[in-house]
Backbone as CSV, one residue per row, in Angstrom:
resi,resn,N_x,N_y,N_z,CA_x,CA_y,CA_z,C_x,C_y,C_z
1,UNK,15.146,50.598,-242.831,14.006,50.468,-243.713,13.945,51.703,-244.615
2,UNK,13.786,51.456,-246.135,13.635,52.401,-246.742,11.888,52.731,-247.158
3,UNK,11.556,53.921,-247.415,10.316,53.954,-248.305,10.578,54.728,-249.325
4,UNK,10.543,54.615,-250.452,10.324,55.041,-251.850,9.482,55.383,-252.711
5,UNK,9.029,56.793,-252.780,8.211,56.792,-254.249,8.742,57.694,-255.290
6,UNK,8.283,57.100,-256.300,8.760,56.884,-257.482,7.445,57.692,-258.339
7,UNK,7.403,59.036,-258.839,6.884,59.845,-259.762,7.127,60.320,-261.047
8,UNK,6.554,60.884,-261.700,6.670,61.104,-263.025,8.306,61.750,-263.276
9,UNK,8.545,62.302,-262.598,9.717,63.410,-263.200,10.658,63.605,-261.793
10,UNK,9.997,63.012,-260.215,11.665,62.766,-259.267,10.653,61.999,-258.250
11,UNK,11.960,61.274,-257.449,11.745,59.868,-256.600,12.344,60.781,-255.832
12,UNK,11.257,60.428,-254.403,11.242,60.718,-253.050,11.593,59.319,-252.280
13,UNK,12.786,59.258,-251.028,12.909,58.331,-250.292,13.736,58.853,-249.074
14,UNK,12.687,57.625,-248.424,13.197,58.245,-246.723,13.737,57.034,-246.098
15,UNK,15.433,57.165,-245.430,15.723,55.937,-245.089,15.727,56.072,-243.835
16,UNK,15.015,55.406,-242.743,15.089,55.100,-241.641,15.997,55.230,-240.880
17,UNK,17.206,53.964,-241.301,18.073,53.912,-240.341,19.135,55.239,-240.412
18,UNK,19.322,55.578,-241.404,20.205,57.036,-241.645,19.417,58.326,-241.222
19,UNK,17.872,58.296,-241.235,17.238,59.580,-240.927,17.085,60.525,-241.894
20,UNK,17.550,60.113,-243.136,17.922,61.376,-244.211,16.680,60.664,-245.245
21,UNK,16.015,62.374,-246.064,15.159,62.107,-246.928,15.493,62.566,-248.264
22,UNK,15.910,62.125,-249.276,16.054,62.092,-250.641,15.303,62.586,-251.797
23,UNK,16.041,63.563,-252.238,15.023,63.590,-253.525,16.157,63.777,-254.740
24,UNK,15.418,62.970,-256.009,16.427,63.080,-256.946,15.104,63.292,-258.273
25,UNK,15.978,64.003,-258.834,14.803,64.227,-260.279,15.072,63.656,-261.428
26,UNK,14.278,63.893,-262.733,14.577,62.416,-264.235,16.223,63.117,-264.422
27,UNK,17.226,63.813,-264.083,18.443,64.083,-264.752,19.408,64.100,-263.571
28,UNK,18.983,62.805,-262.572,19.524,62.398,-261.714,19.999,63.191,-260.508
29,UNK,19.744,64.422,-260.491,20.565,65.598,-259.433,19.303,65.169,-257.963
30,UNK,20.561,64.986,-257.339,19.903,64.685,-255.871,20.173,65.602,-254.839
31,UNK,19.343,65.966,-254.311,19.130,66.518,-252.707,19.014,65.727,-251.493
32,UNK,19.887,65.477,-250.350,19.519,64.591,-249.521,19.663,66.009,-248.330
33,UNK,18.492,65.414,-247.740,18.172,66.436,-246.477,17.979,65.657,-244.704
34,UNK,18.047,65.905,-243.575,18.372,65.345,-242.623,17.177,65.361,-242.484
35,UNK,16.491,64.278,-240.855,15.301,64.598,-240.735,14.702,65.889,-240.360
36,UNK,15.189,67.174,-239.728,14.909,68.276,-239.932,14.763,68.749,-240.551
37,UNK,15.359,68.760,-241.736,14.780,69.679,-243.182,13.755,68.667,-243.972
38,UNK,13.834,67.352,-243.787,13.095,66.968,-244.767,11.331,67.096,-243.738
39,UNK,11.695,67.355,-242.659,10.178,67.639,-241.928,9.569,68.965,-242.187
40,UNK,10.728,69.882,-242.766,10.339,71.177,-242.690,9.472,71.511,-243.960
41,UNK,10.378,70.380,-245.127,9.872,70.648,-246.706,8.667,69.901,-246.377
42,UNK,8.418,69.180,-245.593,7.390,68.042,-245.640,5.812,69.191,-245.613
43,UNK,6.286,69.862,-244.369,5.424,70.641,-244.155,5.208,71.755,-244.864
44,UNK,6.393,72.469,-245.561,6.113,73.346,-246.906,4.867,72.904,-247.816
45,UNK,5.095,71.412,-247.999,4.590,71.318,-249.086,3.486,70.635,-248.590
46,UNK,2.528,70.618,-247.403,1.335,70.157,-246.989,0.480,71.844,-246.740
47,UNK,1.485,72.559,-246.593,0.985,74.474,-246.117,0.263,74.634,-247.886
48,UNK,1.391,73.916,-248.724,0.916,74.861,-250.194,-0.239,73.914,-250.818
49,UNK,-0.431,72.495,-250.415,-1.230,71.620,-250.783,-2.758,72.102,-250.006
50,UNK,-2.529,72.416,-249.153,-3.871,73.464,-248.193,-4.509,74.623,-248.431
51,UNK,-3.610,75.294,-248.870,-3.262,76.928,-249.160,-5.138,76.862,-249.945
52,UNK,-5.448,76.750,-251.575,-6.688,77.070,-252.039,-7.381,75.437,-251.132
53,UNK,-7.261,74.727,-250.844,-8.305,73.567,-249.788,-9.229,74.522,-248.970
54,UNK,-8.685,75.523,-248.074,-9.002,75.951,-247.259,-9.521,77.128,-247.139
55,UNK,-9.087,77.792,-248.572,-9.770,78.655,-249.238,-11.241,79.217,-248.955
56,UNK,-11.958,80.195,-248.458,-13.242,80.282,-248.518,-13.821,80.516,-249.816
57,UNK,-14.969,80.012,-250.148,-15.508,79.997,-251.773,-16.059,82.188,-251.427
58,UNK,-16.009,81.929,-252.905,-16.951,83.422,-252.683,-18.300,83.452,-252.770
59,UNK,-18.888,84.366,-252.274,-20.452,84.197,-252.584,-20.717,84.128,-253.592
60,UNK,-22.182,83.598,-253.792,-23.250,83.475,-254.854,-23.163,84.647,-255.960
61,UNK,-23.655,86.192,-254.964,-23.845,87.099,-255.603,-22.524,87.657,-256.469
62,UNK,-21.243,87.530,-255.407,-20.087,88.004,-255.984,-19.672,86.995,-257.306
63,UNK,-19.888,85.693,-257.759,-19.306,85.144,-258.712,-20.423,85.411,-259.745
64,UNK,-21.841,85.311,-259.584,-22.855,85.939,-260.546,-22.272,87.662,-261.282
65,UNK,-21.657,88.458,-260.421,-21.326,89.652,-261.165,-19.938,89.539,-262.090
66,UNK,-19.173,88.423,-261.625,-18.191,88.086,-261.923,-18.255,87.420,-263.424
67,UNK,-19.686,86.809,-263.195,-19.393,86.103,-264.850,-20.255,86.733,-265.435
68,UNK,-20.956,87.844,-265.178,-21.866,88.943,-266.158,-20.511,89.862,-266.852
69,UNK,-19.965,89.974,-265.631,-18.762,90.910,-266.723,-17.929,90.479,-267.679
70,UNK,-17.930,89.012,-267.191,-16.656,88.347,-268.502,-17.673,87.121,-269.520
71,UNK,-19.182,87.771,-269.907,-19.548,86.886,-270.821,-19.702,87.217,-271.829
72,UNK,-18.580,88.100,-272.317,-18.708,88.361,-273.958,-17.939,87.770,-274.626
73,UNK,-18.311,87.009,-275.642,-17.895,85.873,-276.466,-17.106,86.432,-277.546
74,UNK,-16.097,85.886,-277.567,-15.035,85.975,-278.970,-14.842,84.910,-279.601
75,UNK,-15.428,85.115,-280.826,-15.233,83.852,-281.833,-14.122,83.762,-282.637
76,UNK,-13.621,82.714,-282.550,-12.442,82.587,-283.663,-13.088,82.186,-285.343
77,UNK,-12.345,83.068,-286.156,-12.766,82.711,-287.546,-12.537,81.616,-288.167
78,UNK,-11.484,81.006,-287.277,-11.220,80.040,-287.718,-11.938,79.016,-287.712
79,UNK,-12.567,78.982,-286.883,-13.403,77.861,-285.644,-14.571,77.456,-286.964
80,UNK,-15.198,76.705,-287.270,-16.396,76.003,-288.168,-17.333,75.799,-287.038
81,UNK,-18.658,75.922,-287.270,-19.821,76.050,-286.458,-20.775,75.262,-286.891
82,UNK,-20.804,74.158,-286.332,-22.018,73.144,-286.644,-22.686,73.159,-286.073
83,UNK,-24.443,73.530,-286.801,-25.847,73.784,-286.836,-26.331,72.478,-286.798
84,UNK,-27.118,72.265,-285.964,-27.812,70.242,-286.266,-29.053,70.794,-285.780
């Protein structure tokens, strides 16, 4: 049994009966990895999909000082400014 997905820019597939997981990108270059490595990337890439998830937010007070310091406005001259 195969499963296949199919993304913007490379197709992921995992074939069952061989054990090996596939990846090939839009200029065709493929990587085929055994089920050990493809469990290992599996999990690489669930660690980096977590990584800011799990993130603690910062406090209230700390992002309030945070955007007092960076609210000085730069206008572009270019920019046209409509008054209504």
């Amino acid at each position: 049994m195969r499963i296949t997905k199919e993304l913007k820019y490379a197709t992921f597939e995992w074939d069952e009966g061989a054990k090996t997981f596939t990846v090939t990108d839009s200029n065709n270059n493929t990587i085929e990895l055994n089920k050990i490595y493809g469990f290992a990337l599996m999990r690489f890439i669930i660690r980096i999909a977590q990584k800011n998830f799990l993130k603690k937010p910062l406090p209230k007070e700390v992002l309030c000082d945070i955007i007092e310091e960076t609210e000085e406005v730069y206008e572009d001259p270019r920019q046209q400014r409509l008054d209504f």
